[in-house]
C-alpha positions in Angstrom: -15.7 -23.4 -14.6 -17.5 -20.5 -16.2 -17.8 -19.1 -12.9 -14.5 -19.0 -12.4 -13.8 -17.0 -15.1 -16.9 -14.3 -15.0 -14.6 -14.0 -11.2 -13.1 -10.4 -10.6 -9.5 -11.1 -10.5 -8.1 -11.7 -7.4 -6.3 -8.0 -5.6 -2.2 -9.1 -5.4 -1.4 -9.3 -1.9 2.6 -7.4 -0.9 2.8 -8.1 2.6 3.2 -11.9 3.4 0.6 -13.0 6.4 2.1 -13.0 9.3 1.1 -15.9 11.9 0.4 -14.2 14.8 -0.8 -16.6 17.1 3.2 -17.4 18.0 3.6 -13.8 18.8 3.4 -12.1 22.0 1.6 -8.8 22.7 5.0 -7.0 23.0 5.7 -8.4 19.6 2.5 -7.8 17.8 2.8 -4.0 19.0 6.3 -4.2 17.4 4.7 -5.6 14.2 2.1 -3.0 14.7 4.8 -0.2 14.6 6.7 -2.0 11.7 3.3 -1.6 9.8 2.8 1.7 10.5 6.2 2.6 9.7 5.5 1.4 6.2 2.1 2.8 6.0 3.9 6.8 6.2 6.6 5.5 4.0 3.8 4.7 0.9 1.8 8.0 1.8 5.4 10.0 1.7 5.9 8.7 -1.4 2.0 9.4 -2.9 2.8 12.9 -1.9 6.0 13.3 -3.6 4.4 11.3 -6.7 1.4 14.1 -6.5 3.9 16.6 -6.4 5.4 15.6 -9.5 2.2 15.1 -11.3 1.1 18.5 -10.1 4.3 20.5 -11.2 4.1 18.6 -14.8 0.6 19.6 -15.2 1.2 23.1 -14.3 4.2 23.1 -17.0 2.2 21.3 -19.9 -1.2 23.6 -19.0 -2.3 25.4 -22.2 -2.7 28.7 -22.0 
């Protein structure tokens, strides 16, 4: 039990795990795309959020 709790915490997983033994190679290069449409999604949004952070930082900057 003590083990247990000296334990990092477990990392949340977002994307449910798909079973892809039932999928075809047509359909895992689908899910492939899907995943990588997703992936530039995120990083578009890291950018604008960098943007953001950048612009604010530039504002609040002490002379």
């Amino acid at each position: 039990m003590a083990e247990e709790e000296d334990a990092p915490p477990r990392k949340q997983t977002r994307l449910e795990k798909l079973v892809l033994d039932t999928l075809g190679i047509d359909e895992l290069r689908d899910y492939i795309g899907e995943l990588r449409d997703e992936i530039a999604r995120v990083e578009a949004d890291i950018g604008r959020k960098h943007s953001h952070r950048n612009a604010a930082d530039a504002f609040f900057k002490r002379p």
